[in-house]
Structures are given as structure tokens and as C-alpha cells.
Residue, then its C-alpha position, 0 to 999 in steps of 0.5 A: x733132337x726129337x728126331x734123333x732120340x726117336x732114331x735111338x729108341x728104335x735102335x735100342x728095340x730093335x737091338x733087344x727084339x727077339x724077333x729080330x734076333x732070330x731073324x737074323x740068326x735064321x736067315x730072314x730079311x725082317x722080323x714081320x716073317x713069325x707074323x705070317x707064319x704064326x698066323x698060318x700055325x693058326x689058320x694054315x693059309x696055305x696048303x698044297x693045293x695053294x699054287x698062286x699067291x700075290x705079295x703086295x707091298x712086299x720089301x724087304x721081301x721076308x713074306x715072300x721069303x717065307x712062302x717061297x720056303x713053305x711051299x716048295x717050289x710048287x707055287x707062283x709068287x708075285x710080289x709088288x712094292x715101291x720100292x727095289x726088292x733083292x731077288x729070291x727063287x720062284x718069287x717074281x718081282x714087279x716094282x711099282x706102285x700097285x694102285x696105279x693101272x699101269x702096275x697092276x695091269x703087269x700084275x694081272x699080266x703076270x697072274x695070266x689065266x691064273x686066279x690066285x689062291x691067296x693075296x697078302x698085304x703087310x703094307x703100312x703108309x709113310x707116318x707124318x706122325x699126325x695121328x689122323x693123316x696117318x690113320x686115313x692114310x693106312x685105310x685108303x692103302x688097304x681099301x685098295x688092297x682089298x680091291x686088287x685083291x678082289x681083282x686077283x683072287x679066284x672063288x673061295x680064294x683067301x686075303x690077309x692084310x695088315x690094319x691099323x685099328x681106327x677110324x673106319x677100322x669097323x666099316x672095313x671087316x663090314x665092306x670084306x664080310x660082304x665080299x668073304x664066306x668068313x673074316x677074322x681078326x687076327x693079333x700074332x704074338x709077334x706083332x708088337x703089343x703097343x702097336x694097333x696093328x692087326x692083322x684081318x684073314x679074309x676066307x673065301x671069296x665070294x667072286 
């Protein structure tokens, strides 16, 4: 029955959330696309000197969506996830998980000579729902995403991730301060106010 009441309750926000509903009016495959373009209207992540991005943990696809949109054509895309991703123009598509060598020796095979300009993350864990697990879980995801991106970025390239305030939530914008010229912590107003999700801007890359 907790089950089942937990699956109404999000129905019923998810049928009221305006985000979803201009999502779906305006074409996008979620409604995480007005977190990523909010954050640009703020930060300008990309530009147009922007022409190589990686999208890790990228399904449904909205992220890669929306960059594909906003920069015309001009940039490669590659995104990564798990799970299957419908296909979309000049976005290039690995299934995989990207901690393991395997997948991430196709994402640097695909990056080729190129360096990246900017790696986006809007990764979360599968919840148990035991708030500890989960929170260790969603850090260890995006510790590594920090590395790929380390991996991936060329000087002065840019990493966004989205992170759980928690436990080793502080040690983290430590550990990328040491890594990036500037970090910023970021709460766009389409992110929902009672999640703890933030989202981290990680600018320029110290190589």
C-alpha cells in the first residue's frame, strides 16, 4: 500500500507540475531541460566557441536535447547512460555504464583528438530509500563523474553536475576547487524546492 500511495503522490505532481506541462507542450523529453537552461540564462555555459560537450547519464535525453538545440548544429554531442536513449540529431549516443573502463574507453574513442569544452551530469542513484545508502550512493556517482570529467575536459574546459547536499557534500566543492580556477553552487528555480538537489558549475579547468 506504501508503495502504491507513494506511486499517486507522484503521479498527482507530476500532473500539477508546471514544468512538466511546458515540457510536454514544448517538446522536451523531461522537465530537467529549464534546470540546464536556467543555469545557462545565469552562467552562459555554452557559447559559440562551445564545440564539444559530453552528456553523461544522459536518458531520457532532455539535456542533450536542449544542447543540440542551442548550439546549432556546430558541436559534437556525446552522451552516455545505462539506459536506451531515443535518438536525436547531432547527438551521439553510447549505452553503457561510464564508471566501467570499457564505456569510457568508447567515450574517449569518440571524443578522439578533441578535448571537451563542457561535461554535464544530472545523474542520480537508484533510491532504496535508506537515506544514508543513498546519500553515499549519489556521492560516489558523482565523484566519479568528476573524474571522467577530468579525463575529458580540455584547460579551462567547464563541468556542471547535479548533487545531493549531505554527507561529503563540503569535501567535494573542496576536492573540485583544487581542480577549477571557480566553483559555484547553483539552485535553479526549476529544481524542486524540498529536494536537496544542487547543482555544482565547475569553471575552468585547471588540466
Amino acid at each position: 500500500m506504501a508503495n502504491a500511495s507513494s506511486s499517486q503522490r507522484w503521479k498527482q505532481r507530476q500532473a500539477n507540475d508546471p514544468y512538466v506541462l511546458k515540457a510536454q507542450k514544448e517538446g522536451y523529453r523531461s522537465r530537467a531541460v529549464y534546470k540546464l537552461a536556467q543555469i545557462h540564462q545565469r552562467d552562459r555555459i555554452i557559447n559559440a566557441n562551445t564545440r564539444h560537450i559530453v552528456d553523461l547519464g544522459s536518458a531520457p535525453g532532455g539535456w542533450s536535447q536542449w544542447l543540440g538545440q542551442n548550439t546549432a548544429g556546430n558541436t559534437k554531442i556525446i552522451a552516455t547512460d545505462i539506459l536506451p536513449m531515443d535518438p536525436l540529431n547531432d547527438v551521439e549516443f553510447i549505452q553503457g555504464d561510464f564508471t566501467e573502463q570499457a564505456v569510457l574507453d568508447q567515450l574517449l574513442a569518440a571524443a578522439g583528438d578533441n578535448k571537451m569544452d563542457l561535461v554535464v551530469s544530472d545523474m542520480a542513484p537508484n533510491l532504496s530509500g535508506i537515506k544514508t545508502m543513498d546519500q553515499a550512493r549519489s556521492m560516489l556517482l558523482v565523484e566519479l563523474a568528476a573524474e571522467a570529467a577530468g579525463l575529458l575536459l580540455k584547460p579551462k574546459g567547464d563541468f556542471l553536475v547535479k548533487v545531493f547536499q549531505g554527507a561529503e557534500f563540503d569535501q567535494y566543492i573542496r576536492d573540485l576547487r583544487s581542480q577549477y580556477q571557480k566553483v559555484l553552487t547553483r539552485k535553479p528555480e526549476a529544481s524542486r524546492k524540498a529536494s536537496r538537489e544542487v547543482y555544482i558549475l565547475a569553471r575552468g579547468f585547471k588540466g
